[in-house]
C-alpha positions as CSV (number, residue, x, y, z in Angstrom):
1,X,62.8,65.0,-0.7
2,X,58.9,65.2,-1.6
3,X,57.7,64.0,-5.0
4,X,57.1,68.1,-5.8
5,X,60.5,68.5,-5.5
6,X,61.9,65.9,-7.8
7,X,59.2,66.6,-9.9
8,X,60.4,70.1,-10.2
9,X,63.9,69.4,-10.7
10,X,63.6,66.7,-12.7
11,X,61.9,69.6,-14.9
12,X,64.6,71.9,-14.6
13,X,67.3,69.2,-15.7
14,X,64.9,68.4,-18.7
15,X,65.0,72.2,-19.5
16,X,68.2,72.7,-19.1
17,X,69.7,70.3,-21.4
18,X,67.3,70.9,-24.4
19,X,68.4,74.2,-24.3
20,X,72.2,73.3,-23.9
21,X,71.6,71.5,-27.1
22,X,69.6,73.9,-29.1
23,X,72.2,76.2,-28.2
24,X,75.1,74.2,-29.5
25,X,73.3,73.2,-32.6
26,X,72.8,76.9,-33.5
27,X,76.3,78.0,-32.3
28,X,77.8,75.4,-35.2
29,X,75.0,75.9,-37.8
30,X,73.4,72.5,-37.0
31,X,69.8,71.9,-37.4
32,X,68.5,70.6,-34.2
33,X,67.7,66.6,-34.0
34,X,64.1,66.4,-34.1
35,X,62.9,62.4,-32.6
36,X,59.8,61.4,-34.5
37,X,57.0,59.8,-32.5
38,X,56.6,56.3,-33.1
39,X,52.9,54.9,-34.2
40,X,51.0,52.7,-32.7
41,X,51.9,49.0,-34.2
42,X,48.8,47.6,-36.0
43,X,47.8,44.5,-34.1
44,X,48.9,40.5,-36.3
45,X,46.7,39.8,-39.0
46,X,46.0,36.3,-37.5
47,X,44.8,37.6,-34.2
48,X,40.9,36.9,-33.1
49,X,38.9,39.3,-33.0
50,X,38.1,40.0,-29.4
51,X,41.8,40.2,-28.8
52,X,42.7,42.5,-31.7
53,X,40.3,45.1,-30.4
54,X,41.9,45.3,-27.3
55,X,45.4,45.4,-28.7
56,X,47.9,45.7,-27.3
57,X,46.7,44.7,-24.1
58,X,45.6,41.2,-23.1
59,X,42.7,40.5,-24.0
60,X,39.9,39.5,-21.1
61,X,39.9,36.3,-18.7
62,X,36.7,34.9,-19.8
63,X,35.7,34.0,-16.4
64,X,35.9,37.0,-14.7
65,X,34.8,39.0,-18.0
66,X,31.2,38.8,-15.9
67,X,31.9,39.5,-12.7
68,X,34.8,42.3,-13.1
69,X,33.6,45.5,-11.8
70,X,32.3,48.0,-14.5
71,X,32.7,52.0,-14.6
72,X,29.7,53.6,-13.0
73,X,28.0,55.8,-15.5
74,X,29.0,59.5,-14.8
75,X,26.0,61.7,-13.2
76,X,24.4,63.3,-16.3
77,X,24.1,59.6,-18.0
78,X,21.7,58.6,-15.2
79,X,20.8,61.7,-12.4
80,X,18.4,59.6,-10.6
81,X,20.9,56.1,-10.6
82,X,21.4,54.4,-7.5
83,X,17.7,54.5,-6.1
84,X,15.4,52.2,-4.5
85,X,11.8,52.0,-4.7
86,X,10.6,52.7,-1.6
87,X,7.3,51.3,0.1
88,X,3.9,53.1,-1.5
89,X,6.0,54.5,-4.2
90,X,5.1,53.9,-8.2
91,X,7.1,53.6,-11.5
92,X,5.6,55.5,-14.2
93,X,3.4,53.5,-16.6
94,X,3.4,55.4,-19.7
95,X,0.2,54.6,-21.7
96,X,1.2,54.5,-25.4
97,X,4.5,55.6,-24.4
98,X,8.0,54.2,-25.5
99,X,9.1,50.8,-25.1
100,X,11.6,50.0,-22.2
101,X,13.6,48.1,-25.2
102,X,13.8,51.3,-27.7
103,X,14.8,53.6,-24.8
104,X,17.6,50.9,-24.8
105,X,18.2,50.7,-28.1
106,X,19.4,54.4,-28.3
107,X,20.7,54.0,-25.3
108,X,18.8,55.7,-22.6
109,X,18.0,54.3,-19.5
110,X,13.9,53.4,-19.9
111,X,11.3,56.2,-18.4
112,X,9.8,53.1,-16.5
113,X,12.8,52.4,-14.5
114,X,13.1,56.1,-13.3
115,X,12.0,56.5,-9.4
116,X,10.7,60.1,-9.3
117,X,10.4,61.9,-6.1
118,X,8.6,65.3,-4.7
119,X,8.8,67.9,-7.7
120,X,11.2,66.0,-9.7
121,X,10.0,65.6,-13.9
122,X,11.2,64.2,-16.8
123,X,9.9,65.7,-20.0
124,X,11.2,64.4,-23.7
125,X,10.8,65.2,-27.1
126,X,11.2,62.9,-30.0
127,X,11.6,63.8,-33.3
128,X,10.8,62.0,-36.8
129,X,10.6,63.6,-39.9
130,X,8.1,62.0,-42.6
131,X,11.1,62.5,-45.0
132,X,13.6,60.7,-43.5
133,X,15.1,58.4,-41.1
134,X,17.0,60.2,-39.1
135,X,15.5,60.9,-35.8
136,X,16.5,62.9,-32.5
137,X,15.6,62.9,-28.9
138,X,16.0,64.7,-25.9
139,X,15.5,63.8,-22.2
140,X,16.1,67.0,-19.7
141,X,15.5,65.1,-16.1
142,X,14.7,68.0,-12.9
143,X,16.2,66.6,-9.7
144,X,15.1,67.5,-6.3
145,X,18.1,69.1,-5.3
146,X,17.4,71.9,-8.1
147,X,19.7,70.7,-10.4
148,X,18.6,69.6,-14.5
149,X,20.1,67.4,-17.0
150,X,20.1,67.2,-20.6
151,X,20.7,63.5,-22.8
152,X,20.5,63.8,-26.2
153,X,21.0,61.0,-29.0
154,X,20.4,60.9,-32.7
155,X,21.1,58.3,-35.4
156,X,19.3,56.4,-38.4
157,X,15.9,54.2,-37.3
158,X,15.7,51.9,-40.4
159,X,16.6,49.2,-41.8
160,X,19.9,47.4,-39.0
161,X,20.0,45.7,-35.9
162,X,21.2,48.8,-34.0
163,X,20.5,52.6,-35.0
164,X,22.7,53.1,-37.4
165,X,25.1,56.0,-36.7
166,X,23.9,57.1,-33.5
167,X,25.4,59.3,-30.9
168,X,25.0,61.1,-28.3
169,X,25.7,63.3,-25.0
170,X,25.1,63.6,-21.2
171,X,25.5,67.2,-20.0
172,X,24.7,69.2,-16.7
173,X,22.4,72.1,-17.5
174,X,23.2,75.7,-16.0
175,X,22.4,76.1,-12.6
176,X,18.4,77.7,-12.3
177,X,17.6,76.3,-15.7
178,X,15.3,73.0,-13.4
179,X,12.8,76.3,-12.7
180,X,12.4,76.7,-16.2
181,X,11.6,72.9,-16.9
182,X,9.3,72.3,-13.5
183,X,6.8,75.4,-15.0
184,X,6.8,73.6,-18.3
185,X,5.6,70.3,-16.7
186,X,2.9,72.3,-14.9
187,X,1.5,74.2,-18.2
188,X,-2.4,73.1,-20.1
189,X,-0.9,71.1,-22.9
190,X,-0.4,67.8,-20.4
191,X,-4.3,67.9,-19.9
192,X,-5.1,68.1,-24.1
193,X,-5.8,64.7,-26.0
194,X,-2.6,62.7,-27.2
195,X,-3.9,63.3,-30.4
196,X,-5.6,66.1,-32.1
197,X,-6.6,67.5,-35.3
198,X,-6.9,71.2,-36.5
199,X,-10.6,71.9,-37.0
200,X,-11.2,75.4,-39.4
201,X,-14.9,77.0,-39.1
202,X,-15.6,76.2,-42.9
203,X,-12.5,73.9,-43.9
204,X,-12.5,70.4,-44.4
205,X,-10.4,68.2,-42.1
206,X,-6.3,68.4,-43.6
207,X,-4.6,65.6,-44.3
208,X,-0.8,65.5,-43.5
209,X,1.6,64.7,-46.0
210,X,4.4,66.1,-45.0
211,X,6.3,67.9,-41.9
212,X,8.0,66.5,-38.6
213,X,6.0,64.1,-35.6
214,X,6.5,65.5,-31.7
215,X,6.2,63.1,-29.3
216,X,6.2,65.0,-26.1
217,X,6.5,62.3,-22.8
218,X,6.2,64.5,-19.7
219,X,6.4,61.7,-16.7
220,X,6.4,63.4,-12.9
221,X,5.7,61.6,-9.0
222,X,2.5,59.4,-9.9
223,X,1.5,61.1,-13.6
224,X,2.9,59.9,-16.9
225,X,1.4,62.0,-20.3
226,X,2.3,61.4,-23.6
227,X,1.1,64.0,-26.5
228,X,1.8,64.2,-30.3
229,X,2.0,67.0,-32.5
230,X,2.6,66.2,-35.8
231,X,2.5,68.1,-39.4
232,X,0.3,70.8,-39.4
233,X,1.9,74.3,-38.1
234,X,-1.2,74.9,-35.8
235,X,-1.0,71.3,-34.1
236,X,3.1,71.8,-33.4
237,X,2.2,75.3,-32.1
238,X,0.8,74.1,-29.3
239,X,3.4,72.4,-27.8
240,X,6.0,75.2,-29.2
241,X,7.1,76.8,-25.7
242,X,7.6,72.9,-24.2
243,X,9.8,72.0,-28.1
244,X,11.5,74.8,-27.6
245,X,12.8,74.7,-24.1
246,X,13.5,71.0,-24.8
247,X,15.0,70.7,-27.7
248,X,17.3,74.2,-27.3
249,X,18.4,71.9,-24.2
250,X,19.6,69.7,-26.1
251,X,21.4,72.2,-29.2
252,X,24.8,73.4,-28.6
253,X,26.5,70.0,-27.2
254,X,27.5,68.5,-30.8
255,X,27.2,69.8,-34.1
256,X,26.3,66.2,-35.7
257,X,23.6,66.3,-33.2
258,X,22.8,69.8,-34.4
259,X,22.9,68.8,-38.0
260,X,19.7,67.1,-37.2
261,X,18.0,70.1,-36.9
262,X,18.9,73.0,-39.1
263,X,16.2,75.1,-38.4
264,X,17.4,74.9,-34.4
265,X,14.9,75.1,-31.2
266,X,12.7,78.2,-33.2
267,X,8.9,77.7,-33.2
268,X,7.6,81.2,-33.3
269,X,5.9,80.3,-36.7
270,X,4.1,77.5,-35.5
271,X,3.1,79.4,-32.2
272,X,1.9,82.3,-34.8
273,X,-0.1,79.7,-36.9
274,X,-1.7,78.5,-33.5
275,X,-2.7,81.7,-32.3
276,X,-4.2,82.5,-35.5
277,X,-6.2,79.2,-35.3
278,X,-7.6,80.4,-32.2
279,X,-8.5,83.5,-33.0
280,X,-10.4,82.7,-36.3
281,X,-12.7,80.2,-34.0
282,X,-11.0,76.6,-35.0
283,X,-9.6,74.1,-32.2
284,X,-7.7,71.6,-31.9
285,X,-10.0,68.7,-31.6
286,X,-9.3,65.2,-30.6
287,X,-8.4,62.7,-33.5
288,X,-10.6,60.5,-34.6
289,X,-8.0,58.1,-36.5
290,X,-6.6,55.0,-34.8
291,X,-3.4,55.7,-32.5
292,X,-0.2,56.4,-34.2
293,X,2.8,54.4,-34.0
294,X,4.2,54.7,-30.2
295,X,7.1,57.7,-30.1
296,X,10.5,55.8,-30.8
297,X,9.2,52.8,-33.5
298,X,11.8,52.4,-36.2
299,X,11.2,52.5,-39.5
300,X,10.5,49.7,-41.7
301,X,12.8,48.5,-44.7
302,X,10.2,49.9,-47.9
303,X,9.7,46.8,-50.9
304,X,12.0,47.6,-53.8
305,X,10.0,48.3,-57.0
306,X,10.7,45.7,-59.9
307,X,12.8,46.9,-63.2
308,X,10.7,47.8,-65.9
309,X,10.5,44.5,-68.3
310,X,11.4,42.5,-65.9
311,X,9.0,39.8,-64.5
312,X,9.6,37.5,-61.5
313,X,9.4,34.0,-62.5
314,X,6.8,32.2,-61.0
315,X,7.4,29.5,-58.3
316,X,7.6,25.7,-60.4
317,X,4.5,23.4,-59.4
318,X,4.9,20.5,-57.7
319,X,3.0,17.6,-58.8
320,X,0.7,15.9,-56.0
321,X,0.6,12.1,-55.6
């Protein structure tokens, strides 16, 4: 007998009798036994705790805990794994770009590991509001094969060891969306300055206060760019059709990762405030401040004010010889 078969009539059997019983139980009035499912014990108090996280299976021989094989990351976590760089080819070298060590920190695989062939791109966006800490970021990778991927992760870039709360997804985009992506790596805005500043025929330079930092990375066979757009609705506005494509990429996977952006992938007001720029004669001109912070830098724990009436007492002397 095949293992359908007993499958099937092991299924029947299983049937049959729960109904026999339900059957009996209403004939004489009976309420039918219902079997509670037992919980999970909690593991002993007094295990360690590599072995209490594990429980209740063994926990791991700690000489093979090295050399045991590992799950290979699924496809969307790393569309261009499992390559070798091949003789005259290049990494990208992104020039005020992200750190290999924060792309690991939020646990992407770095843009300078990636081996990009023929019309294959990466492009992400980073975002940091001025008011807060947390922070998004979306990678959507074109393959050569036409297919596109999307990795998102968010979380809180202060003040741990880790970011704090961060999560994330790996998703396959709809098939035709890499055509979409490979125009956007083509478009002007890679040739414009990394950063700029909105110049008004009349108007004194603005000063940002306040608003949400783009870093746009776009890195494709031999080119890396990075760009920033920061603040001002005219400066954002000219990356808007590159944020949008992006970031709406990356919407619709998980609402906490949503939550991080509550007015969604819309930048119609900032591609309205751009136009009008244009058309009143300013530009966006290239900035004369000293670079930014690289796309990606956490945030710095901020000095806590002292109470009011409260002085710190001063450091006792010590007396020389």
């Amino acid at each position: 007998m095949s293992l359908r078969a007993v499958f099937l009539a092991t299924a029947a059997l299983s049937t049959g009798l729960t109904a026999g019983l339900a059957g009996g139980a209403a004939a004489q009035g009976q309420i039918p036994l219902i079997v509670p499912i037992p919980r999970r014990a909690a593991p002993p108090p007094d295990l360690p705790p590599a072995e209490a996280e594990v429980w209740p299976f063994p926990a791991p021989d700690p000489q093979t805990w090295w050399t045991d094989k590992r799950p290979v990351p699924p496809e969307a976590a790393d569309p261009l794994g499992e390559r070798r760089l091949r003789r005259g080819e290049r990494l990208p070298e992104p020039v005020g770009g992200v750190d290999p060590s924060t792309y690991r920190l939020w646990g992407l695989k770095p843009l300078q590991w990636q081996v990009l062939r023929r019309d294959e791109a990466v492009l992400e966006v980073w975002a940091r509001p001025s008011g807060s800490v947390r922070q998004g970021v979306v990678r959507v990778t074109v393959r050569g094969d036409g297919r596109a991927f999307v990795q998102g992760r968010a979380g809180l870039a202060c003040c741990d060891a880790l970011i704090g709360r961060r999560m994330g997804f790996d998703a396959a985009l709809p098939e035709g969306a890499a055509g979409r992506f490979r125009a956007l790596a083509e478009r002007p805005l890679w040739a414009s300055p990394r950063d700029v500043r909105v110049e008004e025929p009349g108007a004194a330079d603005a000063v940002c206060l306040d608003g949400t930092a783009y870093d746009l990375v776009l890195a494709v066979r031999g080119r890396t760019v990075t760009l920033r757009r920061a603040c001002d609705p005219a400066e954002v506005g000219e990356a808007a059709d590159v944020l949008e494509a992006v970031l709406g990429a990356g919407l619709g996977h998980d609402g906490r990762f949503d939550a991080v952006f509550p007015r969604g992938a819309d930048f119609s007001a900032a591609r309205q405030a751009h136009a009008r720029l244009l058309a009143a004669g300013g530009r966006l001109k290239p900035s004369p401040e000293a670079p930014r912070p690289p796309p990606g830098r956490e945030g710095a724990p901020e000095p806590q004010p002292e109470p009011l009436g409260v002085h710190p007492t001063p450091a006792p002397s010590i007396p020389g010889p």
